[in-house]
C-alpha positions in Angstrom: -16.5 -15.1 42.6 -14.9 -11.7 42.6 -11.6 -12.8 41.9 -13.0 -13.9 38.4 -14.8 -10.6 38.2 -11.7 -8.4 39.2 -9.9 -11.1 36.1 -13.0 -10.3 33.8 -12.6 -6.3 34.2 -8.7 -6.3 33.5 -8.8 -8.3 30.7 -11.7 -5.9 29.4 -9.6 -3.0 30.3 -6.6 -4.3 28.5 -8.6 -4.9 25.3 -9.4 -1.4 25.3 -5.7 -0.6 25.9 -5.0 -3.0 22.7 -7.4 -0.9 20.9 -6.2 2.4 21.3 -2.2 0.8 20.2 -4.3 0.1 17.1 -5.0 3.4 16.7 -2.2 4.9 18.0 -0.4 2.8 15.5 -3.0 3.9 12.7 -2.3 7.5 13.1 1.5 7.3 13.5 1.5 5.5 9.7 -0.5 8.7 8.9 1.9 11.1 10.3 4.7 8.9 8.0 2.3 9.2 4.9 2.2 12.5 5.4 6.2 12.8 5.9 6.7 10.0 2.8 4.3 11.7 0.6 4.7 15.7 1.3 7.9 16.2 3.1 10.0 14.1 1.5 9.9 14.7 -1.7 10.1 18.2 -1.5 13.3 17.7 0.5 14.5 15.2 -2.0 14.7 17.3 -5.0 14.0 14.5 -7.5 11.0 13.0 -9.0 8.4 13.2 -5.9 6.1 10.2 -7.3 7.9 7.6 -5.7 7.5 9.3 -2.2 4.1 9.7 -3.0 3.2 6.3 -3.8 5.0 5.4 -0.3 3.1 7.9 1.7 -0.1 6.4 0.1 0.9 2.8 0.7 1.6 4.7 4.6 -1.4 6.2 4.6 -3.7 2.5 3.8 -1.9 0.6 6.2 -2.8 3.5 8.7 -6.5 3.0 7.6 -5.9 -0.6 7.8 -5.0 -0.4 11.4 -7.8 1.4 13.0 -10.2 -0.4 11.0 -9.1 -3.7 11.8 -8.6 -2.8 15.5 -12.4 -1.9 15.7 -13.2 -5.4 14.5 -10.4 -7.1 16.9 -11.8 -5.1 20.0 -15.4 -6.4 19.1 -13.8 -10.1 18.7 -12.5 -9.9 21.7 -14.8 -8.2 23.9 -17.9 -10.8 22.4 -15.5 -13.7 23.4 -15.0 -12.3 27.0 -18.8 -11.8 27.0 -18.9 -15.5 26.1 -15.7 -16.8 28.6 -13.8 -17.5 25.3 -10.7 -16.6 23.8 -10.2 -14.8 20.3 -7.1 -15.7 18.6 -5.8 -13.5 16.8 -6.0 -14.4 12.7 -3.3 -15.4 10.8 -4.1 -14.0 7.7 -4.4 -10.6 9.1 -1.1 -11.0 10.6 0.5 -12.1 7.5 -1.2 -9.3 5.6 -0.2 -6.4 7.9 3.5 -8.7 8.0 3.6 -8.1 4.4 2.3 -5.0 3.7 5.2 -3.6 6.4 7.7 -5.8 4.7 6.6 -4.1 1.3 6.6 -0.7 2.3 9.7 -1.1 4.2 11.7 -2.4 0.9 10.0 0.7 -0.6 11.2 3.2 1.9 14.8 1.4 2.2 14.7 1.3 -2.0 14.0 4.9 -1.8 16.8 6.0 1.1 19.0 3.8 -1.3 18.4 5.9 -4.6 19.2 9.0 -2.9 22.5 8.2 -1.6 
């Protein structure tokens, strides 16, 4: 019996490990939005809309991740409360799959036209 309750509180604490990553992950595409959308351009010297429209593609993928990781840590911790498992989507794995794919065309698109 305690071996399944030791198993029971590691899994819980590793969900709430997985949810902070999904933060951490949030605010580091914040800290790029901001770099895309503020720095860049003024180090760029060209047209800064492009940058900006990166750094606000940066900036919902950012939101994207912390509010989807609140909803993942409540999937998860409802099927531990149930002895269950919680898969994780594929359609939000193909959407963050693609939106990283997009904005990382954009950014390479972008380090392309300044060279």
């Amino acid at each position: 019996m305690e071996d399944s309750r030791d198993a029971t509180r590691r899994t819980r604490l590793a969900n709430e490990r997985t949810y902070l990553a999904w933060w951490r992950t949030g605010l580091t595409a914040f800290a790029v939005s901001f770099g895309a959308g503020r720095i860049a351009p003024e180090l760029s010297g060209g047209a800064s809309w492009p940058f900006v429209v990166l750094g606000v593609g940066f900036a919902a993928v950012g939101l994207g991740f912390i509010g989807f990781g609140y909803l993942r840590q409540k999937q998860v911790d409802e099927a531990l409360a149930r002895g269950d498992y919680a898969p994780l989507a594929d359609r939000a794995a193909l959407i963050f799959a693609a939106c990283g794919i997009v904005l990382g065309i954009a950014t390479l698109a972008l380090v392309l036209a300044g060279t």
